[in-house]
C-alpha positions, 0 to 999 in steps of 0.5 A: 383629283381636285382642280381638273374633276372639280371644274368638268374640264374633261366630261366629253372626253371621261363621258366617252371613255366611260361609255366605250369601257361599259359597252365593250366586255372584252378587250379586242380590236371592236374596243380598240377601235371604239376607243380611239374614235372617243379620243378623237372627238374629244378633241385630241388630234387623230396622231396623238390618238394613234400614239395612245393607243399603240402604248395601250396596246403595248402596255395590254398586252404586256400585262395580260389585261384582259378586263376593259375596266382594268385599262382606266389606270393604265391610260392615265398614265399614259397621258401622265407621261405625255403632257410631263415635260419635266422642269419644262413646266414649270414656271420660272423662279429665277429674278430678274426674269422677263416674260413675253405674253403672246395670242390671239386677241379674245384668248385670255391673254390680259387677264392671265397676265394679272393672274400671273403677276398677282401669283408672282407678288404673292410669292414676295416678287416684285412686279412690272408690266409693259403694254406692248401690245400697242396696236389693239384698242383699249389693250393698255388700258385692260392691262391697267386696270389689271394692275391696279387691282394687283397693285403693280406698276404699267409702263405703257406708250401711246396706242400705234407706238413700237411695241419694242420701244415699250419693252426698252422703257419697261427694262429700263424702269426694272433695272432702276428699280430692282425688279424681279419680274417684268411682264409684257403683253405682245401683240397677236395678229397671226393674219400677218404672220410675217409682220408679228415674226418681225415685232417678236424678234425685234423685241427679243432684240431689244431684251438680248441687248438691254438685259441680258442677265435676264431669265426668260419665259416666252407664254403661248396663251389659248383659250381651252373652250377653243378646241382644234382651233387653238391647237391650231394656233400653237402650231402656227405661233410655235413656228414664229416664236420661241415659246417656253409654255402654254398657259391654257385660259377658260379650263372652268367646264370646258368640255374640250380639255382633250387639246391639252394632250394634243398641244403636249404630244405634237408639238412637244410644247410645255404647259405652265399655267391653266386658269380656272375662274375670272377671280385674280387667284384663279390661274393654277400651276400644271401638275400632269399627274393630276392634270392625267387624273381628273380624266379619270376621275369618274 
């Protein structure tokens, strides 16, 4: 299913399901159970197990399926039908529209942000970034070199300013200049929660009130290679921020793409992007079906 079977994303968990489908001949409560313990170490979370498997059975005995071969279609469905949000997922094409990057440091966050401005000039839209993570060393300096390689303008402030002061200047300069789509980079120190919350909501201030015909996009961005821990860390920012989609980073060979299905399941949070590569076209839009596929795909 082109993208997610070409790159490996999920070969711990197709590995496991594969294992569980040729060992079990018939379909009862030894497979169930089986099987449900191969989604859980393939890092999708025990609930969201438990809620496949009460559709499989559903959908089982609804059937009559009676063949454990025959349960591979029906289960990428499933998951299909889980990690679809709709319109949800997809990124938004209205202009102007500004998007507030958040994450953990180490996750992606600068290099999905060229990878996202680099799509969005490649669709004919003009592009600005503002480096408001103004508390990480060298963080306005990556995001540059970003977007001389895209060829986007950065506004930017000296390291330790207020990052909504850089968020104002980043307005300021997309107005005057008639820019569609202004992206910025945010802080995320989650070892105080309180002190980001505060910063997100000041800079959401700032927006509301210099643009408010702006569209919105608030990116959560995780690193897939990460496992539980960046389930972890959407549970945590999803209580700071009002995030309107995932973008999961390293999806190239990982092996724990299961966390996908977790993040879409519990906490009903959209994925918009995967990046699959360092190269700056190297950031795909999420499509379910085929996302649900590559599972499958062996």
């Amino acid at each position: 299913m082109g993208l997610f079977s070409q790159k490996g994303t999920f070969k711990k968990l197709t590995e496991h399901i594969t294992n569980v489908i040729v060992g079990n001949p018939n379909i009862d409560d030894e497979f169930y159970d089986e099987l449900e313990e191969s989604l859980i170490i393939s890092d999708i979370g025990v609930d969201t197990a438990e809620h496949i498997m009460e559709r499989l059975k559903e959908e089982v005995n609804a059937r009559y399926i009676t063949d454990p071969k025959k349960i591979t279609g029906v289960l990428e469905n499933i998951v299909a039908e889980i990690v679809d949000k709709g319109d949800r997922n997809r990124f938004s094409r209205e202009n102007p529209l500004v998007v507030l990057m958040i994450g953990i440091n180490g996750g992606g966050k600068t290099t999905s942000i060229g990878k996202i401005a680099n799509m969005c000039k490649n669709e004919g839209r003009s592009v600005l970034l503002a480096a408001a993570d103004t508390f990480r060393a060298a963080a306005a300096e990556q995001l540059e070199i970003w977007g001389d390689r895209v060829g986007v303008r950065v506004i930017r402030h000296q390291e330790g300013t207020d990052p909504s002061a850089v968020i104002y200047d980043g307005i300021q300069s997309a107005k005057a200049n008639d820019i569609d789509v202004l992206i910025c980079d945010t802080a995320g120190r989650l070892q105080n929660k309180g002190n980001l919350m505060k910063e997100l909501a000041k800079m959401n201030r700032v927006i509301d009130k210099e643009f408010p015909e702006a569209a919105r996009e608030t990116l959560l961005v995780l690193d897939a290679t990460t496992g539980k821990n960046a389930v972890s860390q959407a549970k945590e920012f999803s209580e700071i921020a009002d995030i309107t989609g995932i973008v999961l980073t390293k999806m190239d060979g990982t092996a724990r793409g299961g966390i996908s299905i977790t993040i879409a399941d519990e906490y009903d949070l959209p994925i918009k992007f995967v990046g699959v590569g360092e190269g700056m076209d190297d950031i795909k839009e999420f499509d379910p079906q085929e996302f649900a596929g590559g599972i499958f795909d062996e």
